[in-house]
Backbone as JSON, one array per atom type, in Angstrom:
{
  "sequence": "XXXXXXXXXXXXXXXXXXXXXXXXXXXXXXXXXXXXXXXXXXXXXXXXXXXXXXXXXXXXXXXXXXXXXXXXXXXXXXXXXXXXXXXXXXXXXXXXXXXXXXXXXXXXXXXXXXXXXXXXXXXXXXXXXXXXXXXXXXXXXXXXXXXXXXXXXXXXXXXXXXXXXXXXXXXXXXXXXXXXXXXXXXXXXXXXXXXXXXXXXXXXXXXXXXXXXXXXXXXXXXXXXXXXXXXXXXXXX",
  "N": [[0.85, -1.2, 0.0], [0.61, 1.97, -0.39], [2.5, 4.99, 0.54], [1.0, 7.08, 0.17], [-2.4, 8.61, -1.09], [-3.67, 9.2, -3.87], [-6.36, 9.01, -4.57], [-8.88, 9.73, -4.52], [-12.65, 11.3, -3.57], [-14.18, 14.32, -3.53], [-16.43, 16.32, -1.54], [-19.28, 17.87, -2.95], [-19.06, 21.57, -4.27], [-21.28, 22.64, -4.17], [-22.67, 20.95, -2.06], [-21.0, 21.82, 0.0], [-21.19, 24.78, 0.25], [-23.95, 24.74, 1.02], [-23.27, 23.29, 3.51], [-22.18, 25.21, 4.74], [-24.29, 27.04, 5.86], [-25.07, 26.23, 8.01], [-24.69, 25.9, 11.41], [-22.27, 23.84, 13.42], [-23.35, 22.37, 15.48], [-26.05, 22.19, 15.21], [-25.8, 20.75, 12.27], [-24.48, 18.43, 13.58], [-26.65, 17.63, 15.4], [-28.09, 17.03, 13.62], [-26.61, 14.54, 12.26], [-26.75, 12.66, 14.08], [-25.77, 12.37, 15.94], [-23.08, 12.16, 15.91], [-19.35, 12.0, 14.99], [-18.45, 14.42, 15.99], [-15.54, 15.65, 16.87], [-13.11, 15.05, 19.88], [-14.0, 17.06, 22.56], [-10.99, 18.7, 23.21], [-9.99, 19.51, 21.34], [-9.91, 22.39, 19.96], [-10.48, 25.51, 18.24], [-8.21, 28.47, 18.23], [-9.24, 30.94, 18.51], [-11.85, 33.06, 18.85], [-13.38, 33.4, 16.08], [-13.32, 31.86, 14.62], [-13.53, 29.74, 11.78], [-14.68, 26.51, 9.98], [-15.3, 24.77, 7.19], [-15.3, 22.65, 4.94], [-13.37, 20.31, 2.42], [-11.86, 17.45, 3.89], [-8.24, 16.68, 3.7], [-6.34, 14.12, 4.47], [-3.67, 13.35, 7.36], [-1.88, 11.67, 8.26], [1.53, 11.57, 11.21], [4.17, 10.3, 12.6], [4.22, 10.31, 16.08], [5.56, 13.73, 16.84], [7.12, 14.63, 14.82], [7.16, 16.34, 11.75], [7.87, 15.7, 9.1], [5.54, 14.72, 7.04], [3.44, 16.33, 7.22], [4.77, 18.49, 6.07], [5.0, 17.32, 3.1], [2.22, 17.37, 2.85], [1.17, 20.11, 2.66], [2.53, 20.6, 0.01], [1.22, 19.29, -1.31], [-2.33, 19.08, -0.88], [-4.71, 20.35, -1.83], [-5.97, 23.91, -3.65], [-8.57, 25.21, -0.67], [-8.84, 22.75, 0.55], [-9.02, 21.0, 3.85], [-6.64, 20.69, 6.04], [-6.43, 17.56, 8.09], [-5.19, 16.24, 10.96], [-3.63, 13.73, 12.15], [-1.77, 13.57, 14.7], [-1.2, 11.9, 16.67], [-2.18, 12.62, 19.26], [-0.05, 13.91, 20.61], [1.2, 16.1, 22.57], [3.81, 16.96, 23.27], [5.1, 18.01, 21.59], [5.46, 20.75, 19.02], [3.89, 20.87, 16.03], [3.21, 21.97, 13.55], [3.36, 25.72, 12.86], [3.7, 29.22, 12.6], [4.79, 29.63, 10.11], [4.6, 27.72, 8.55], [1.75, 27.75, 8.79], [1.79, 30.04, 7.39], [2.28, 28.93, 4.94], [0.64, 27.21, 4.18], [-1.59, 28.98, 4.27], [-0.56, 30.5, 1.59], [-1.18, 28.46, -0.43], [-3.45, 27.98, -0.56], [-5.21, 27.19, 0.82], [-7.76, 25.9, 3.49], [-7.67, 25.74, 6.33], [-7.06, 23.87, 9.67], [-6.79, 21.42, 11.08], [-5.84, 19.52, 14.02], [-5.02, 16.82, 15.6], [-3.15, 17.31, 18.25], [-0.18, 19.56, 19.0], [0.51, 22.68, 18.63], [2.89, 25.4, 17.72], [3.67, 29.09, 18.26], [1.31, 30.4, 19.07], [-0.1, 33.04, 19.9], [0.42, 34.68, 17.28], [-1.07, 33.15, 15.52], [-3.49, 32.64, 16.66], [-3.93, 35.43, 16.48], [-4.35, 35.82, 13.66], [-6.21, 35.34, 10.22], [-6.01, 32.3, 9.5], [-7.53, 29.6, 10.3], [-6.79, 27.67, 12.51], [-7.55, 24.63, 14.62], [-6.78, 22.98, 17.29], [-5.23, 20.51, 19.62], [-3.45, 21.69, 22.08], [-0.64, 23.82, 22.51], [2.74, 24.05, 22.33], [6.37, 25.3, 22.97], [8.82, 23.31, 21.25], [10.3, 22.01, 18.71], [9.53, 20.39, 15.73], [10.77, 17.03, 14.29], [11.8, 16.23, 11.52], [11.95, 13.17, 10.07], [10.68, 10.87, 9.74], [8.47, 8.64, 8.51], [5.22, 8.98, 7.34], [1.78, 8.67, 6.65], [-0.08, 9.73, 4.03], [-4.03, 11.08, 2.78], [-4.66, 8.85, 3.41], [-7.29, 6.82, 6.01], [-7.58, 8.29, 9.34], [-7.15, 8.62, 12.45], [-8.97, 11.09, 14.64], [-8.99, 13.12, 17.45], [-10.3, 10.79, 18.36], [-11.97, 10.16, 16.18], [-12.74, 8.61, 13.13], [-11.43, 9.34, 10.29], [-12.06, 9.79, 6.63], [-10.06, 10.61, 3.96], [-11.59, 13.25, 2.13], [-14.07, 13.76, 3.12], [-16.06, 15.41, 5.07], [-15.72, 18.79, 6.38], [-17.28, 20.36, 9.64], [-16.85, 22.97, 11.51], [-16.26, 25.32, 14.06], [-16.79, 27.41, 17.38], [-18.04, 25.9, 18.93], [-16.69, 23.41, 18.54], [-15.11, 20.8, 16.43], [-16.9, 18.65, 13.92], [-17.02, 16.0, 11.65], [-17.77, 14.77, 8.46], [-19.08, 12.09, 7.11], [-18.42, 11.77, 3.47], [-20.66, 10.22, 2.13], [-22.54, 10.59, 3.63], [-23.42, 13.13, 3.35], [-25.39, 14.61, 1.57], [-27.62, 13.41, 3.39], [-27.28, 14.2, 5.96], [-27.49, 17.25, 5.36], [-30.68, 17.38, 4.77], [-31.44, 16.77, 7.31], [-30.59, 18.63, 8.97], [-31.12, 21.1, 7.76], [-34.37, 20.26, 8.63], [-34.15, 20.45, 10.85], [-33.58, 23.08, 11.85], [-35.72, 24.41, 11.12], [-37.43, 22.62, 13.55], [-35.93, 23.88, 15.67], [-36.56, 26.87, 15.03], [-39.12, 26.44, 15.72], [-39.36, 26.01, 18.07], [-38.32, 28.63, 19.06], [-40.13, 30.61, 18.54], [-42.79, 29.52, 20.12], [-41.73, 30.03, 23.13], [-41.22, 32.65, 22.81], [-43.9, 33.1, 22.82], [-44.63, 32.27, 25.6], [-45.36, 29.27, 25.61], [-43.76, 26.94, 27.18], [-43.92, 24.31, 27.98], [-42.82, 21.46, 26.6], [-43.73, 19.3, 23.54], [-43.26, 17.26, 23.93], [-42.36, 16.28, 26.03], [-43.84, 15.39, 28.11], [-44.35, 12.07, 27.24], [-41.83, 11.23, 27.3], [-41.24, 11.46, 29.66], [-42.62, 9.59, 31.27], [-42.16, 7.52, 29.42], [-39.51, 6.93, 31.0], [-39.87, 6.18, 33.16], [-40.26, 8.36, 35.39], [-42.6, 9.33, 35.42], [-45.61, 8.68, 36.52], [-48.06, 6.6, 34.7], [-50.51, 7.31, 34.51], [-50.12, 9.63, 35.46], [-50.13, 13.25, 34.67], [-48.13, 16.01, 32.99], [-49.14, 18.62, 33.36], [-50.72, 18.46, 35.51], [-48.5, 18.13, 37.42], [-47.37, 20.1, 37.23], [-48.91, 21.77, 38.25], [-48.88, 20.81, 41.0], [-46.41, 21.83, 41.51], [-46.46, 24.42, 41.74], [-46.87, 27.78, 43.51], [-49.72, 28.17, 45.54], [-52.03, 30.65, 46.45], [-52.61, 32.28, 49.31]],
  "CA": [[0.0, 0.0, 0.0], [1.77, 3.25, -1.07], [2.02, 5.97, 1.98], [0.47, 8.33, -0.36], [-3.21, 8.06, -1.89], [-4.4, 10.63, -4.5], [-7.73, 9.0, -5.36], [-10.22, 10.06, -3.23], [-13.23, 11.94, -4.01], [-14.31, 15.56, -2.36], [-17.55, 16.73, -2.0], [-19.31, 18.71, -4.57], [-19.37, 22.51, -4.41], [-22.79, 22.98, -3.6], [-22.97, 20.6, -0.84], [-20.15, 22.84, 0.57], [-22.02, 25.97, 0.13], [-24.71, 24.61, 2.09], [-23.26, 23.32, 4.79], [-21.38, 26.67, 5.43], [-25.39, 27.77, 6.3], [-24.89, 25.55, 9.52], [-23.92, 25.9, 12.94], [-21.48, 22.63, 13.36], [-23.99, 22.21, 16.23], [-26.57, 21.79, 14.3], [-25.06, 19.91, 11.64], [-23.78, 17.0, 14.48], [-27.66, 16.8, 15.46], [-28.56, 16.16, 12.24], [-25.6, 13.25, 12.35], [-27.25, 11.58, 14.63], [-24.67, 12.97, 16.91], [-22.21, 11.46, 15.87], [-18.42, 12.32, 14.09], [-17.52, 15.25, 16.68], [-14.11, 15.43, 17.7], [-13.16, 15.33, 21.3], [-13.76, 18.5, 23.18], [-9.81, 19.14, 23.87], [-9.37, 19.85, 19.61], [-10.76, 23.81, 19.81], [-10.09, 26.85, 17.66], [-7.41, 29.06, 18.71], [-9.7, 31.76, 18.08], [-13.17, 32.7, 18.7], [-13.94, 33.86, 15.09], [-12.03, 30.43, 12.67], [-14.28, 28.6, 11.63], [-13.99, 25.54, 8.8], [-16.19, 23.88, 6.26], [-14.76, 21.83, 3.57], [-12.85, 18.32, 2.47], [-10.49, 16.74, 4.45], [-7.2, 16.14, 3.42], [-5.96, 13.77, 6.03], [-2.07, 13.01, 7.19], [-1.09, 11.19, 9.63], [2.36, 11.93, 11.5], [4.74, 10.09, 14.32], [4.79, 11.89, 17.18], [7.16, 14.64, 17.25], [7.74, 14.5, 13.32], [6.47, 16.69, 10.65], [7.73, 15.62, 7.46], [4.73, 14.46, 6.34], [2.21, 17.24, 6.95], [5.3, 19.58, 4.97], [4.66, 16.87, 2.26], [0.78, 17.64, 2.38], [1.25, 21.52, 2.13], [2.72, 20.42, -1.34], [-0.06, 18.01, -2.38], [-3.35, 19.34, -1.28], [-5.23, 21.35, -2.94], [-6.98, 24.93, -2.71], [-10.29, 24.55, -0.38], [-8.69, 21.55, 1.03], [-8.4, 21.31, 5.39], [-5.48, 19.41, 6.53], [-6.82, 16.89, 9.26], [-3.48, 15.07, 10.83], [-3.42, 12.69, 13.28], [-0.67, 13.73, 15.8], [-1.28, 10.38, 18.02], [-2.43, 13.06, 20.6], [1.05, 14.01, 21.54], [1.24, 17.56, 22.65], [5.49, 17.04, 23.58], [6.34, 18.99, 20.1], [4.58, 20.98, 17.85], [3.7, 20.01, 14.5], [3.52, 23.42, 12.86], [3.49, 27.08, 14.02], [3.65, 30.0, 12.11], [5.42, 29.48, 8.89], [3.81, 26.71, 8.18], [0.62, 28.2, 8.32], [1.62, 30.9, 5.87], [2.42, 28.08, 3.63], [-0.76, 26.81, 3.94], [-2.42, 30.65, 3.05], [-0.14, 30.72, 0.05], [-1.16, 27.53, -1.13], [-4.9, 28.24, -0.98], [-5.72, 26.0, 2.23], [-8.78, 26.51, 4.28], [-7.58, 25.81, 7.49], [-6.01, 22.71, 9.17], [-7.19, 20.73, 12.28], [-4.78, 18.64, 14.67], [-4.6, 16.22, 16.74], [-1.69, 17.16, 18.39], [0.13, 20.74, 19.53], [1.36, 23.75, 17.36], [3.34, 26.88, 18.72], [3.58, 30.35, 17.94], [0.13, 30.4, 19.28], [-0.09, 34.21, 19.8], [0.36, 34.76, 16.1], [-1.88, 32.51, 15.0], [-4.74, 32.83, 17.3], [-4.76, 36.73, 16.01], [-4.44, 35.84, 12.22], [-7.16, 34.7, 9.53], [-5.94, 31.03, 8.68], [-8.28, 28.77, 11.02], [-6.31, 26.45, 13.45], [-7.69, 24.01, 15.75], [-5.38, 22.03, 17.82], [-5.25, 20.54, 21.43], [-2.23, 22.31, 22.84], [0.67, 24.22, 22.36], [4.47, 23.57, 22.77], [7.36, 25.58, 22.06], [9.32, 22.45, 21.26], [9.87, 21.95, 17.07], [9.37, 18.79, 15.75], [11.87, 16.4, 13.63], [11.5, 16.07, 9.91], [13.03, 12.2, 9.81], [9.85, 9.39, 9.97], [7.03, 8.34, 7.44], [3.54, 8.79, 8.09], [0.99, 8.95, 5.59], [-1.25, 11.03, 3.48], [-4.98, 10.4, 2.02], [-5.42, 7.58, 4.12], [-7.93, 7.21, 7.14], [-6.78, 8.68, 10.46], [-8.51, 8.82, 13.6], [-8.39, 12.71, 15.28], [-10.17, 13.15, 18.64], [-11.53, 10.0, 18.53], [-13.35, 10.26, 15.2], [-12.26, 8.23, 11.87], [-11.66, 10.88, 8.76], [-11.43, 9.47, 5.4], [-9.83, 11.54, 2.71], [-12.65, 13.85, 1.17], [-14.83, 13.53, 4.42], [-16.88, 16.92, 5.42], [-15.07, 19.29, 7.9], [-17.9, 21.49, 9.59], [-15.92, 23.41, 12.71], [-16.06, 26.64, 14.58], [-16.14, 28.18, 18.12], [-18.2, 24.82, 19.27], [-15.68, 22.26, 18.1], [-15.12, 19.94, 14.88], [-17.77, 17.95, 13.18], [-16.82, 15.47, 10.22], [-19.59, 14.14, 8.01], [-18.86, 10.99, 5.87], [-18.73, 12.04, 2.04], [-21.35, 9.69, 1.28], [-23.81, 10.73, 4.36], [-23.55, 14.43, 3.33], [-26.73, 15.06, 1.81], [-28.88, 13.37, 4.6], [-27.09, 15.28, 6.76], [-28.32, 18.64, 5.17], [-31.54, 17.39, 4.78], [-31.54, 16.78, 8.8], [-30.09, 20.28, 9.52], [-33.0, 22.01, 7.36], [-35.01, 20.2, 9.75], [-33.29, 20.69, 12.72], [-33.73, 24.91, 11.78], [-37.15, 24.48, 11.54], [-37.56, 22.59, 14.59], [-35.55, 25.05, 16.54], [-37.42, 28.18, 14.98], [-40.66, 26.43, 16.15], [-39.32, 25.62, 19.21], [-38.3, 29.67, 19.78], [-41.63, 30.96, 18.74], [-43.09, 28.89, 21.41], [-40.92, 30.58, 24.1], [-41.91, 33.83, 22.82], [-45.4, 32.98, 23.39], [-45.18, 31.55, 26.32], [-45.83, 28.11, 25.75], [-42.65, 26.55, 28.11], [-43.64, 22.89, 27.9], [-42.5, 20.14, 25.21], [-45.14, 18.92, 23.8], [-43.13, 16.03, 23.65], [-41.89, 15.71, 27.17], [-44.12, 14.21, 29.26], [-44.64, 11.06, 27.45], [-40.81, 11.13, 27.61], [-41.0, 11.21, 31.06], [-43.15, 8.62, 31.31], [-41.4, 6.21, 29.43], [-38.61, 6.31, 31.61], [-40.59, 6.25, 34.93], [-39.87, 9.74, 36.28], [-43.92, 10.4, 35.79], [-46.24, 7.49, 36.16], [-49.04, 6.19, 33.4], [-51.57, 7.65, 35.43], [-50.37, 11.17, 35.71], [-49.65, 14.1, 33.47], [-47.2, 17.08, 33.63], [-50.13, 19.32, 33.77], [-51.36, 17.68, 37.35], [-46.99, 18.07, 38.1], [-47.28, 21.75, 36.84], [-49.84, 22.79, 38.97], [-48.75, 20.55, 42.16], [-45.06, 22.99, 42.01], [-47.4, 26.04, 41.36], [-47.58, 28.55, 44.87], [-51.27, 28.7, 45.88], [-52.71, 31.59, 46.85], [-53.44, 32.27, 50.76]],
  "C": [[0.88, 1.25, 0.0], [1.04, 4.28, 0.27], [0.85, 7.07, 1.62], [-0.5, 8.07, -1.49], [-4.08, 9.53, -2.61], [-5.46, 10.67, -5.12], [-8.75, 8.84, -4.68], [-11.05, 11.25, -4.11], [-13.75, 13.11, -3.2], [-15.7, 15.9, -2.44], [-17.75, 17.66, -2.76], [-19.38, 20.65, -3.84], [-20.31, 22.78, -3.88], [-23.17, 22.14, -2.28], [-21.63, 21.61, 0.6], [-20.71, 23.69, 1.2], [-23.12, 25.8, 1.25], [-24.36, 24.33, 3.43], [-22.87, 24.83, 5.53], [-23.09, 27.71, 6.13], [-25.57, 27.61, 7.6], [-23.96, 25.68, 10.44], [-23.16, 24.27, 12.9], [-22.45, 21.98, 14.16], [-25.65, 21.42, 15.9], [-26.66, 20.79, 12.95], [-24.75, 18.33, 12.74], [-25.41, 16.44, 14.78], [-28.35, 16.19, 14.38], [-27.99, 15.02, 12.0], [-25.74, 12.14, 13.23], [-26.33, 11.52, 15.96], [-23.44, 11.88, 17.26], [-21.09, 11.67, 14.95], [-18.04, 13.34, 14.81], [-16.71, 15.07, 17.65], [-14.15, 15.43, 19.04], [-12.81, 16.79, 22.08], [-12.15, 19.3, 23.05], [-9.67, 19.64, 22.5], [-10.43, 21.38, 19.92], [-9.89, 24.8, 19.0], [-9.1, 27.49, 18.0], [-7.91, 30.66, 19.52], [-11.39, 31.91, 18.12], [-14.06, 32.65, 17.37], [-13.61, 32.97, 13.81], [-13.75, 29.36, 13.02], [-14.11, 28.11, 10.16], [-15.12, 24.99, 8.36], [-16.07, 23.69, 5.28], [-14.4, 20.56, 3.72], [-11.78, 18.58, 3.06], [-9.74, 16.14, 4.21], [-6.39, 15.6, 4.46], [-4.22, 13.36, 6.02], [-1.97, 12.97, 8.47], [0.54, 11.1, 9.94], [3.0, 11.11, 12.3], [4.32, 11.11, 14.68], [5.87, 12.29, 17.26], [7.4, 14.85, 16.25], [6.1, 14.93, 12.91], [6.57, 16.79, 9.37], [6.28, 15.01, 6.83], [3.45, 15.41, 5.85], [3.19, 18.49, 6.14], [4.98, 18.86, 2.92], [3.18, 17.23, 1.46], [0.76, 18.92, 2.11], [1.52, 21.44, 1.06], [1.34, 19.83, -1.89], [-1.44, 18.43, -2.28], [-3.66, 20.05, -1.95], [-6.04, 22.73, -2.57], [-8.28, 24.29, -1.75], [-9.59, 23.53, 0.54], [-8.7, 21.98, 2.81], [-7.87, 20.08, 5.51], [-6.55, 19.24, 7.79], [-5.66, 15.88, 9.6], [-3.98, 14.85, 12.28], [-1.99, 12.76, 13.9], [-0.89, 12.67, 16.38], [-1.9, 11.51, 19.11], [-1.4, 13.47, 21.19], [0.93, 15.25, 21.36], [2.83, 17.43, 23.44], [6.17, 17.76, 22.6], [5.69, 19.59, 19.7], [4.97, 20.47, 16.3], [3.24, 21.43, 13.49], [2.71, 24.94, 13.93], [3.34, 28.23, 12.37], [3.86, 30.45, 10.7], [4.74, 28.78, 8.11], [2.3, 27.17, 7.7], [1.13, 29.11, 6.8], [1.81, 30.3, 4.49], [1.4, 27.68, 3.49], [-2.08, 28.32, 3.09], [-1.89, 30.36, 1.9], [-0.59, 29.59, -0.91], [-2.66, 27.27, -1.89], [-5.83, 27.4, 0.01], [-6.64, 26.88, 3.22], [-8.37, 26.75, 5.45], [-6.69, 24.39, 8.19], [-6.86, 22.2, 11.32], [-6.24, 19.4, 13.04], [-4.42, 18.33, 15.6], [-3.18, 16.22, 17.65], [-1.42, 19.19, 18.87], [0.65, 21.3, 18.41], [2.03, 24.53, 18.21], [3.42, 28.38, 17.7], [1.94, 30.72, 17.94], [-0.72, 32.22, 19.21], [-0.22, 35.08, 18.39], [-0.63, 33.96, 15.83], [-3.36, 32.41, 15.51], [-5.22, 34.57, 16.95], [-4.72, 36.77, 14.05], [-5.86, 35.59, 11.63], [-6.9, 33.17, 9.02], [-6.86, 30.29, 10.56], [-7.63, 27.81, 11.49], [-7.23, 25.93, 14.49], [-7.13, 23.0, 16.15], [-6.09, 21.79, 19.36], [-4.28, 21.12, 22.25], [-1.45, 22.74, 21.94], [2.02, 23.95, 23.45], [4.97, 24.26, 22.04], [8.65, 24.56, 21.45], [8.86, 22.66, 19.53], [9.66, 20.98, 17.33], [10.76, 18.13, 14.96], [11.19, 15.73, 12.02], [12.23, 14.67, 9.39], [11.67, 10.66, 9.84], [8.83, 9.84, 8.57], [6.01, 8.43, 7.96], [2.23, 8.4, 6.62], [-0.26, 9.98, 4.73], [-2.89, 10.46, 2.28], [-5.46, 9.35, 2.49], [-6.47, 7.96, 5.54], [-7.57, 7.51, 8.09], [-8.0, 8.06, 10.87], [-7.64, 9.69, 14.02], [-9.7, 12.66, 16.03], [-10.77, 11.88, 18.57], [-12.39, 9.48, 17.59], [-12.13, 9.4, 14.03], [-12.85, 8.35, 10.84], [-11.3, 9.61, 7.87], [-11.56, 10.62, 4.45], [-11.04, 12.39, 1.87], [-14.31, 14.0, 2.15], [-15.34, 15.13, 4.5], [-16.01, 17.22, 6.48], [-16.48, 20.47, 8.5], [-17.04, 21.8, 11.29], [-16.14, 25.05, 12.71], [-15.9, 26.46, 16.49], [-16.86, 26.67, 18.96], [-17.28, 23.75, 19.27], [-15.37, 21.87, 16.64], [-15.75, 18.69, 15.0], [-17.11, 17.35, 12.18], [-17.93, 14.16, 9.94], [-18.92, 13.02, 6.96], [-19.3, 11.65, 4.62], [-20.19, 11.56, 1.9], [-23.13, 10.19, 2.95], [-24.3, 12.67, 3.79], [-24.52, 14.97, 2.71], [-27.91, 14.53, 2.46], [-28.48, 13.87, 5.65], [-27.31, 16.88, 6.77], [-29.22, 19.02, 4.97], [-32.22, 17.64, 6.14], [-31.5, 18.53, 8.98], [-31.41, 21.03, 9.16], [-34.2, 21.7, 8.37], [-35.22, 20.52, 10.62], [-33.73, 22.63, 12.94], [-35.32, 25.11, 12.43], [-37.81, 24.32, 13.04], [-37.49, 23.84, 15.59], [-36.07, 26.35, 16.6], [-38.85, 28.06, 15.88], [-40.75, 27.01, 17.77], [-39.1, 27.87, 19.77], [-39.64, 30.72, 19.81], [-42.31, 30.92, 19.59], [-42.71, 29.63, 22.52], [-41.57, 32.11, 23.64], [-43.27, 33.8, 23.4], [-45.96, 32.8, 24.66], [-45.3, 29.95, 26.93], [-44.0, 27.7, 26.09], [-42.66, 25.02, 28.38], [-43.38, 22.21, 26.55], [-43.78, 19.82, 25.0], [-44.58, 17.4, 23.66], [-42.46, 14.81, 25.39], [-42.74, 15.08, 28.38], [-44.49, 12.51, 28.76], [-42.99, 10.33, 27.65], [-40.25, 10.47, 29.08], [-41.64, 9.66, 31.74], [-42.22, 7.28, 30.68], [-39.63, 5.6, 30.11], [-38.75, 6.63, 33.24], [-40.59, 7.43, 35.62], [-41.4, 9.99, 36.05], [-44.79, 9.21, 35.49], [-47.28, 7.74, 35.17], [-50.13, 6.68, 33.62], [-51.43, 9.45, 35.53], [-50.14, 12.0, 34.61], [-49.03, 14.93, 34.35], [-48.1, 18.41, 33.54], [-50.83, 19.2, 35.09], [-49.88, 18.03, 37.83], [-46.82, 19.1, 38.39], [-47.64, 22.49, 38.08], [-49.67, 22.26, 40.5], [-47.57, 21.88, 42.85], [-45.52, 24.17, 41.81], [-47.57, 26.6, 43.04], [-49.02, 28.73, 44.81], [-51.41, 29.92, 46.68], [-53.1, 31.38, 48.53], [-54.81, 32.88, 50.84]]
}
């Protein structure tokens, strides 16, 4: 199997476009909540946020010849997703690096793993999210691979995979789930609009929560949350 795979497919343009309409948040419930990274991978920045294909590259720890390899090979649009193993003992790029990534036409870059020159980069426009920083370089001397599947946070990317990410975390959507995942989301809007209407109005119960409650015993078969309502209600002297 060759370290390096350049036949992968990306999503289309227009499914792009749309997701970029979505909160990542939104987007993950539509997923069935499922594909977001582990909390510790965050932004640098409150204002980076990412939504495109994932060009993935996995690294040793401590070694970054491979993700200088991927700055050559992806493509505009593309977000590096690299599998650091989780080691935050080195960084795996910093400042330079990024600007190679601007010049190259790169969205942004997500990584398991630590960067430095954090200060710079948390006030720029290129979109990092990482789990730590280290001023420690790394060593440009091991193989890793590129285009193949990682796992980052927890989650396993394949090459051309959805990135949706901002001030919440990172979301990645399987290529091939990505339009029932934007069918969900449209949903999910709706829902949520209904649901704030409601609140304007007034109306403060689910209409879905008491049989909820019920089916997991917290309100017996016998009662309602209208009889619950009015038991926690102050009476009048």
């Amino acid at each position: 199997m060759t370290m390096v795979n350049t036949t992968f497919d990306r999503p289309a343009a227009e499914q792009i476009e749309a997701a970029k309409t979505f909160a990542a948040s939104i987007m993950a419930d539509a997923a069935g909540r499922r594909g977001a990274l582990d909390g510790r991978i965050q932004p640098l920045a409150p204002h980076m946020q990412l939504c495109g294909p994932a060009f993935t590259v996995e690294v040793r720890p401590g070694d970054n010849l491979m993700l200088h390899a991927a700055l050559v090979l992806a493509r505009p649009g593309d977000i590096l997703v690299v599998d650091g193993q989780a080691d935050t003992r080195t960084a795996l790029m910093g400042e330079l690096m990024c600007m190679h990534a601007v010049a190259a036409g790169l969205q942004g870059v997500v990584l398991d793993g630590a960067i430095r020159d954090r200060g710079e980069l948390r006030d720029g426009n290129f979109p990092v999210f990482a789990c730590a920083s280290n001023p420690n370089g790394p060593t440009k001397n091991l193989a890793g691979r590129i285009g193949h599947p990682v796992s980052v946070g927890g989650v396993t990317v394949n090459a051309g995979d959805l990135v949706c990410a901002d001030l919440d975390g990172v979301l990645i959507v399987p290529r091939q789930d990505i339009d029932s995942v934007l069918a969900g989301a449209r949903k999910k809007v709706q829902v949520e609009q209904k649901r704030r209407d409601d609140i304007a109005k007034g109306n403060l119960v689910y209409g879905w929560l008491e049989q909820a409650l019920k089916d997991v015993g917290a309100l017996s078969k016998d009662d309602s949350l209208a009889s619950l309502v009015e038991a926690f209600t102050p009476k009048g002297n």
